[in-house]
N, C-alpha and C positions, 0 to 999 in steps of 0.2 A: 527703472523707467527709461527708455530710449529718448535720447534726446533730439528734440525737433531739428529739422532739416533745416539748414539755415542758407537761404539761395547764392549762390558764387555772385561773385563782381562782375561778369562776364552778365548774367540774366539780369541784373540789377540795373545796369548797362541799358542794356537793351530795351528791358522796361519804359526805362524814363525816357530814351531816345524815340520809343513807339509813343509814347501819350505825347510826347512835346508835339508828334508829327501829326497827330490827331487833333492837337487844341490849336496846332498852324492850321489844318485843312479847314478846321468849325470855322476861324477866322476868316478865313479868305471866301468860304460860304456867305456869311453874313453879310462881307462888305460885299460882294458880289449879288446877291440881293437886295441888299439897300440900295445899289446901282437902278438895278432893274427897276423894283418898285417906283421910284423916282423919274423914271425913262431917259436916266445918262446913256452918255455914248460911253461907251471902253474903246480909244484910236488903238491905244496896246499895251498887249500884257503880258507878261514874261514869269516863267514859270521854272525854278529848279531847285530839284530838289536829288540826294541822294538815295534814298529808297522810299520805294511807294509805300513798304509794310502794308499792304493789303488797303490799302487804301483805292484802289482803283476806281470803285464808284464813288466814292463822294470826288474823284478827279473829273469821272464823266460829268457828274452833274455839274459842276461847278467851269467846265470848258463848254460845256450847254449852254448856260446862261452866258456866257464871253462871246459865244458864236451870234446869241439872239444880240447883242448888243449893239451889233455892227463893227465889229473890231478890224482892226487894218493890218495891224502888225501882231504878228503872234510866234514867240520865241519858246522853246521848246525844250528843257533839257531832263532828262534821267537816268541815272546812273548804273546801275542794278539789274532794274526789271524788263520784259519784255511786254510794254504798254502799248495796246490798241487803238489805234486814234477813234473815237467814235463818229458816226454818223455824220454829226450834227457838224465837227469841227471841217471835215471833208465836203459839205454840202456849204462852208461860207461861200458867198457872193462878194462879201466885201472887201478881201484880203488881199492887202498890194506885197506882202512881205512876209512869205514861211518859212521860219526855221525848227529843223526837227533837230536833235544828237542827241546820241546815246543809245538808251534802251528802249526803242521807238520803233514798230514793227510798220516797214512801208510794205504791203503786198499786197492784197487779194482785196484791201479795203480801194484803191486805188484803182483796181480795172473795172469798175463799174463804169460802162459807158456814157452813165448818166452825170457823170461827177464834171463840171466842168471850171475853172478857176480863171473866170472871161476879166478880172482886175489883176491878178498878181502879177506883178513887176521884177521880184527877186524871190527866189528858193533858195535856198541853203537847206543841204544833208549831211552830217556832219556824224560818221558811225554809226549809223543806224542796223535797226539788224533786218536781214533782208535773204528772202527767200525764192522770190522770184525777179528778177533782173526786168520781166518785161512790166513790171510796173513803176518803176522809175520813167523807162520810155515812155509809158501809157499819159504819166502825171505830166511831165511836160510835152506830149501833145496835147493836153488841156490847157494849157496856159496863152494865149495866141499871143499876148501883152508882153512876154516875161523877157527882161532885158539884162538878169544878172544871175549866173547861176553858178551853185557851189555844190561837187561833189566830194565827199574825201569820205570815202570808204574804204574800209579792211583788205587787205590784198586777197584776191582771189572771188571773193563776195559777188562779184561781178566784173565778167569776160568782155560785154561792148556794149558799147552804147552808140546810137545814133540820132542825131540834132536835125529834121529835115523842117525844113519853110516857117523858121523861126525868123520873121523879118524886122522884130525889136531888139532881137537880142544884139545887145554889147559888150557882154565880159563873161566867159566860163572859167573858171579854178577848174579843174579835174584830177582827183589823186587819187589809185591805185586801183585805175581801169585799165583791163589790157591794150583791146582798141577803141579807138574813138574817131565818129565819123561826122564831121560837120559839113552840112552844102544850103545851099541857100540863104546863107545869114549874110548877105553882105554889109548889114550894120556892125558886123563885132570892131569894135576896136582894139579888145585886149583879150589875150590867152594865156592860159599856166595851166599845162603841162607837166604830172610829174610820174614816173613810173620807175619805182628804185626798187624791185625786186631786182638781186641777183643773180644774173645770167639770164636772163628771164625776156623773152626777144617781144614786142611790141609794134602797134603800128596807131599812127593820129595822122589823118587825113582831114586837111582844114584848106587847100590849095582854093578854093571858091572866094576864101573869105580876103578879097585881094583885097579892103581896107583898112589890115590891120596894122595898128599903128605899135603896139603891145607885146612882145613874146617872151613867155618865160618859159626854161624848158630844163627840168628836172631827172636825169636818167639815172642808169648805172654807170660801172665803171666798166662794163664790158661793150658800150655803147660806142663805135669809133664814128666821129663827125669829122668828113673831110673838109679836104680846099674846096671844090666842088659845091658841096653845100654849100657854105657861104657864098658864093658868085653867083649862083643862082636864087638864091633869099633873096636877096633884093630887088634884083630884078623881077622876081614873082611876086613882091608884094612892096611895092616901090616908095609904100608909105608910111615904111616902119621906121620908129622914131626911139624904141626903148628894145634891144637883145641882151638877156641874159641868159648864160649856158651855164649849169650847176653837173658835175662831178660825170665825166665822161672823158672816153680819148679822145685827141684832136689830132691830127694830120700835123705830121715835126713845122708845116712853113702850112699857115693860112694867110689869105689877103682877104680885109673887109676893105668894099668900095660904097658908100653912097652917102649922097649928097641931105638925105631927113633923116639919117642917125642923129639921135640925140646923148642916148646914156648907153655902154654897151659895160655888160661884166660878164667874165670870165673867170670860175672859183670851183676848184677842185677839178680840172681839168687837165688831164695828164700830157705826156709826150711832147709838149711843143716846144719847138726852138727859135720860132721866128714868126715873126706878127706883122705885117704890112697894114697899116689903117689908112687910108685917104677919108675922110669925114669932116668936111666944113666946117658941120656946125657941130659938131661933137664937142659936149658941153664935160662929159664924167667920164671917167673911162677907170674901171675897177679890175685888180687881177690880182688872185689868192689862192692860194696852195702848188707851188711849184714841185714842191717835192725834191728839192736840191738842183734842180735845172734853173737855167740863168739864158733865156730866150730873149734873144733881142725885137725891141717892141720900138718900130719907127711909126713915126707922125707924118705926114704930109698935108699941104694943107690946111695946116690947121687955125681952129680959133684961139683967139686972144685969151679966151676966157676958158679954153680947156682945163682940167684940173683929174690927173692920174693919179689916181690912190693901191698902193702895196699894199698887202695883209701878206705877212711874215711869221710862220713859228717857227722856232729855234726849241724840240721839247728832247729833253735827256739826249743833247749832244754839246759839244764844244760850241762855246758863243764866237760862231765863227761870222765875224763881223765882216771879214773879206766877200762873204757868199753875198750879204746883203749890200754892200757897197759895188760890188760887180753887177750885180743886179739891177743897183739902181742907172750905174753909169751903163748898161743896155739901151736904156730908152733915152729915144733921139725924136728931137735934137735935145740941146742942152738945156734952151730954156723954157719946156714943160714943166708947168708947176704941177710938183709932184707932195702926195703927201703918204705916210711910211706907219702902219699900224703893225707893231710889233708886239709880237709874244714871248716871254720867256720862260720856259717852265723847268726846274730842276737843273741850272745851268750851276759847270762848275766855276769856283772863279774867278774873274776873267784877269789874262796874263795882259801888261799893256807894254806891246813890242812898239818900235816903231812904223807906225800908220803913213802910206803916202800922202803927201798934200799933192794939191790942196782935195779937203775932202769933197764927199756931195755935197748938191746942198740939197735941203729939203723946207718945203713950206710951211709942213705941221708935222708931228709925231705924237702917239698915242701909244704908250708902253706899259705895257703889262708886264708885269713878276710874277709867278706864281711858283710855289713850292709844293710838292704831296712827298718825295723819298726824303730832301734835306730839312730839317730843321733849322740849320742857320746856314740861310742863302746870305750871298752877297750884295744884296738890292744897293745898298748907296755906293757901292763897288761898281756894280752893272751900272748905274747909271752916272755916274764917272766918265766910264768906258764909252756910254753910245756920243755920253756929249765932246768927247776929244773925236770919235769916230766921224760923226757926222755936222756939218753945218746944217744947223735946225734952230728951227723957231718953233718951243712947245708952246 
C-alpha cells in the first residue's frame, strides 16, 4: 500500500500563515461593524499587512465601512500584491491624510473626473505601482487644500511631474522623478529633492517658490554644482534658512553668502578645496565624506553659537590621524566650536610616533570601531591613539 503523502513544511507554512490572515480580516470585520452599527466615527485607521492571500474582498468591504465612517486619516500598506483601491475609498470626503505604499495600484481608478479630495491636507505615495503617470498629476489636481506631499517612487515609474496653483502647499519630498515642475506655490516652505540614478541627467524647476525657507537636494555623483549656483540661491530665494547638498561635485573654491542661513550640510560632495561662508546667524554647519581632501572651510562673521560637525571615515587604510588633524586645523578661525564623528573600520594598529602639539581641540567626538576583515582589532589601542591625538572632550 503507498503511503499517504505527507504535506512539506513549506504548504504547512503557508497554510497556517493563510488562516491566521483570514481569522485577522473576520476580526477587523466584526470590529469594524460593531463601529458602524453603533454610529462611531473611525478619525484613522491604518492598515498593513504582507500578503492579501486572496483576501481582497473581504479588504474592500471592510475599507467600505472605514470610508462610510467618516475617516480622516487613512494609512495604507501591502506588500506583495497589486491592490485596487475601491470606489468607495477614492470617493471619501472626509480625508485630511492619504497614505498609499507598496502593492497599491494608483491609475485609471484616479482619472475619474469626478473624484475630488476638497479636505486632504497631506498625501504620501510611497512605491506604489503605477502605470499611468498622468494619474498622480490628475490626484493632486484634486486636492485644492493639500499642504504636504510625498513622492518616492521606483526610478523610472515616472518621467514628470507638474505641481501648478497649489496655493496650500508647504512641503513636497520627491524621489525618483526625473523632472519636476513647481509654479505657483508660493506657500512652500520646504523642498527634498532627490534623483540618484547614475549618469542619468535631470531637471526641478521650483524658481516661483521665492519663499522657501527648506532645501534638501539629493543627486548623483555625476552632478557638478558650481560657484555660481550658490551666489545665486540666495539671492533667488533670499529666505532660505536650512541647504543641504548630498553626494555630487562641487566647483574646488565655493562661497556661501547670506544673512537667513541657518543650518547648511554638505556630505558626499566631491572636489572641493575651499569653502568661504559669510552667515551670521549660522547656527550648524555639517561636512562629510571628503574623500582624502582636506579643503579649507573659513567662517566670517560668525555667530557665537555656531557649532561645525566632521564626519570622518578612515575604512581599510592606515589610521592616518595626520589627515584628520590637518583637516580640522583647515577651519578658521580657531575658535569654531567644532565637533569630530569618526569612523574606524579595519584599521591596522596604530604606530604612536611623535604627534605635534599642541594638538586640536575639539568639543565632542563620537567614535566608532568596527571590524568585518580583523578579528582582533585594536579598539583600546585606537583609542589610546585619538586621545593623545586630539584635545577632546567625549
Amino acid at each position: 500500500m503507498p503511503r499517504p503523502v505527507q504535506p512539506s513544511s513549506t504548504n504547512v507554512e503557508d497554510l497556517s500563515i493563510s488562516r491566521k490572515s483570514k481569522d485577522f480580516i473576520e476580526y477587523v470585520k466584526r470590529r469594524l461593524l460593531r463601529f458602524r452599527d453603533h454610529g462611531l466615527v473611525i478619525k484613522e485607521f491604518a492598515f498593513r499587512i504582507l500578503d492579501l492571500l486572496c483576501m481582497s474582498e473581504d479588504l474592500d468591504f471592510c475599507l467600505k465601512l472605514v470610508a462610510e465612517s467618516g475617516v480622516e486619516v487613512l494609512d495604507l500598506y501591502f506588500h506583495s500584491e497589486c491592490y485596487v483601491l475601491p470606489k468607495s475609498v477614492i470617493e471619501v470626503k472626509s480625508l485630511t491624510r492619504l497614505m498609499l505604499e507598496g502593492g497599491i495600484s494608483v491609475d485609471q481608478a484616479f482619472m475619474n473626473h469626478s473624484i475630488k479630495f476638497f479636505s486632504l491636507r497631506e498625501l504620501h505615495l510611497l512605491h506604489v505601482v503605477l502605470e499611468d503617470e498622468q494619474a498622480i498629476e490628475r490626484l493632486i489636481s484634486c486636492c485644492p487644500l493639500i499642504e504636504i506631499i510625498t513622492l518616492m517612487l521606483s526610478g523610472g515609474s515616472m518621467k514628470s511631474l507638474s505641481m501648478h496653483g497649489l496655493q496650500k502647499l508647504n512641503t513636497v519630498y520627491v524621489d525618483g522623478i526625473k523632472e519636476v515642475y513647481i509654479d505657483e506655490a508660493s506657500s512652500l516652505k520646504s523642498l527634498y529633492y532627490c534623483h540618484d540614478s547614475w549618469n542619468t541627467p535631470f531637471k526641478i524647476d521650483f524658481i516661483q517658490c521665492k519663499y522657501l525657507k527648506e532645501l534638501l537636494l539629493c543627486l548623483n555623483s555625476t552632478t557638478i554644482i558650481t560657484n555660481k549656483w550658490f551666489l545665486e540661491l540666495f539671492s533667488k530665494f533670499p529666505f532660505l534658512e536650512t541647504l543641504e547638498i548630498w553626494n555630487c561635485m562641487l566647483s574646488e573654491t565655493i562661497n556661501i553668502s547670506s544673512v537667513q542661513l541657518k543650518y547648511l550640510e554638505v556630505s558626499q560632495s566631491y572636489n572641493l578645496k575651499e569653502v568661504n561662508i559669510d552667515a551670521p546667524n549660522l547656527l550648524s554647519c555639517k561636512f562629510e565624506g571628503f574623500e582624502g581632501s582636506k579643503p579649507i572651510i573659513s567662517f566670517s562673521n560668525i555667530s557665537s553659537q555656531l557649532e561645525v560637525d566632521l564626519s570622518v571615515n578612515l575604512i581599510n587604510k592606515d589610521l592616518d590621524v595626520f589627515y584628520v588633524r590637518e583637516l580640522i586645523q583647515n577651519i578658521k578661525p580657531e575658535n569654531v566650536l567644532i565637533s569630530l564623528s569618526l569612523c574606524i573600520m579595519d584599521a591596522p594598529k596604530p604606530v604612536f610616533l611623535d604627534i605635534p602639539s599642541p594638538p586640536p581641540s575639539i568639543k565632542h567626538m563620537d567614535l566608532i570601531i568596527l571590524s568585518i576583515l580583523n578579528e582582533n582589532l585594536y579598539s583600546s589601542d585606537i583609542v589610546d591613539f585619538i586621545h593623545v591625538s586630539f584635545n577632546v572632550r567625549w
